[in-house]
N, C-alpha and C positions, 0 to 999 in steps of 0.2 A: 174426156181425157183420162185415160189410166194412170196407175203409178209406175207401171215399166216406162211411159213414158214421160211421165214428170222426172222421175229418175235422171233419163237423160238430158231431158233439157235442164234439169238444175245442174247437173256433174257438166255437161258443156260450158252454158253460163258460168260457171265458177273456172275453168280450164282447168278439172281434174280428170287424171285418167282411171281408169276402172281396177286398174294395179292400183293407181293409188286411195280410191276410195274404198276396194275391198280391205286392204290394208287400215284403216279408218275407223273401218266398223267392223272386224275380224272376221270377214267371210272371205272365198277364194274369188279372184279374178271372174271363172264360170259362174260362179253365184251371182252378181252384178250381173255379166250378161245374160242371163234368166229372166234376172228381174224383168231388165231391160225391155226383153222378146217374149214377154210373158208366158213366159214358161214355167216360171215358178212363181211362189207372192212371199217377198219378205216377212218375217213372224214382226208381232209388235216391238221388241226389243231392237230390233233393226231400224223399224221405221221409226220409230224415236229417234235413233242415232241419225238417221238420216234429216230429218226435219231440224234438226241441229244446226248438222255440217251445211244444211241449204241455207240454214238463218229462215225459215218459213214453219211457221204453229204445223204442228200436228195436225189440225181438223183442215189449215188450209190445201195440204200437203195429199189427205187423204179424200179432198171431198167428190165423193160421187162414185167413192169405191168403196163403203161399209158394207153396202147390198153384196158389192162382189167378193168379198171376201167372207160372206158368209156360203156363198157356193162354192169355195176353195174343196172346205172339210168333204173328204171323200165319202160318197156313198155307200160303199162297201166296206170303209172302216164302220160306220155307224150301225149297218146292218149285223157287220162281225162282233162289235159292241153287244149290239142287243141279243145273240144269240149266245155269246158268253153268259149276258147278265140272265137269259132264261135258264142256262144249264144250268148255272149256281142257284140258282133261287130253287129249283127243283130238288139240286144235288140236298140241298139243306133242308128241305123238307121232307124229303126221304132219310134222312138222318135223322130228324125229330121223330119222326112216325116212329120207325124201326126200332128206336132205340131201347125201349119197353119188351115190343115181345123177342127180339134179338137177346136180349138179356135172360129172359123164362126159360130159354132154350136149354135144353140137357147140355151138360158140357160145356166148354169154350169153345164153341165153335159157332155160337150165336154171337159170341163175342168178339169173335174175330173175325167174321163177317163183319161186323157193325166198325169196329175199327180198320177194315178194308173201305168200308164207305166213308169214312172219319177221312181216311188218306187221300182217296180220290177228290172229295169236296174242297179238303186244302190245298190237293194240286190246282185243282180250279179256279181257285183263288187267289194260290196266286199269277196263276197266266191273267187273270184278269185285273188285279192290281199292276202286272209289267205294263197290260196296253194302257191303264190309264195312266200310267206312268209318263210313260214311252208318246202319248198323246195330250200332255202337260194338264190332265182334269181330273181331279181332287173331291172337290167337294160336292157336293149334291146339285147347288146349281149350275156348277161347270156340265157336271152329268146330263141334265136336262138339256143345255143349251147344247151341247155334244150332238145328242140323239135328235135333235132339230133339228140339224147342219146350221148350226148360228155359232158366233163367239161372242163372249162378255167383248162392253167397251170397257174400254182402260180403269178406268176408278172403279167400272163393278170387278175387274177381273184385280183389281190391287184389296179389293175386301175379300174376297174368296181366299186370296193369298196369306192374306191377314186370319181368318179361319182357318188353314189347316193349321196351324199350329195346336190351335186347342183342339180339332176334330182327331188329330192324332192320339191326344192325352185322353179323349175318351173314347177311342177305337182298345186304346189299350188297357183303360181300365174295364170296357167290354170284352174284351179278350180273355182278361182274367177272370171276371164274373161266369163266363163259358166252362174254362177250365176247371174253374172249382167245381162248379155242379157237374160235369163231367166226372172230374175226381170222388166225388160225394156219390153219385149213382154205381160208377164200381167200386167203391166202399163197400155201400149198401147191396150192391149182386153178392162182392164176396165175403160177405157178414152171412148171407142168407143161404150160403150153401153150404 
């Protein structure tokens, strides 16, 4: 038995209608019947509310559908994932590399080169911070479970949440560590010309 259709048998069982239990748990009418006709799969913060409203635990609610809902995650997000994560990983190493003899170069114009690669890397970064965004995974091991096609179960995916707090505090204390030695090397080009 799926959960589009535990769905319905519990909202029947209960005599609620799908106006009223989208209503419930703040999704639309169509979102319920999705469910329902599996055509879509409620995110966890749904099926919590759900398991609720039914009065039945979570695991009994969901059992025989973790395996499926780790086939949910689309394939081609994951693949568009990793190809993101190739370009930046390149973009930044071509950044590192360059940045040496981009700077030896007669004029600024090694320099502005190097700072055209600076820009394109950060735009990269951030289209690729919107999808992880935009695909609720953060931390490193949401990443990994990501590119799996798996999802954390609930208490691992509430510690991950619990991390980004602090992985934020040290994104951005590496942020700055970046910047300054950034700012420190053209110091140094333009001390040296």
């Amino acid at each position: 038995m799926d959960v589009g259709i535990r769905i319905k048998k519990y909202r029947e069982k209960q005599n609620i209608s799908q106006d009223k239990l989208a209503e419930k748990i703040f999704v639309s009418r169509q979102t319920i019947s999705n469910w329902e006709n599996d055509k879509s799969y409620p995110d966890i913060k749904s099926l919590m509310m759900l398991s609720n409203i039914f009065d039945v635990s979570l695991d009994d609610f969901m059992k025989g559908d973790i395996e499926e809902m780790g086939k949910i995650i689309d394939k081609q997000a994951i693949k568009k994932f990793n190809v993101m994560s190739y370009i930046f990983g390149t973009e930044l190493l071509i950044l590192a590399i360059t940045a040496y003899p981009l700077f030896k170069v007669e004029g600024n114009i090694g320099v502005i080169i190097w700072i055209s690669f600076f820009v394109i890397t950060f735009f990269t970064a951030g289209i690729v911070e919107k999808f992880k965004k935009n695909n609720d995974i953060q931390t490193y091991k949401e990443i990994l479970a990501f590119i799996h096609g798996k999802q954390l179960n609930y208490e691992e995916m509430q510690q991950e949440i619990g991390k980004r707090m602090y992985q934020k505090v040290l994104l951005a204390i590496l942020a700055g560590m970046i910047t300054l030695i950034i700012n420190l090397v053209i110091i140094f080009f333009i001390n040296n010309i």
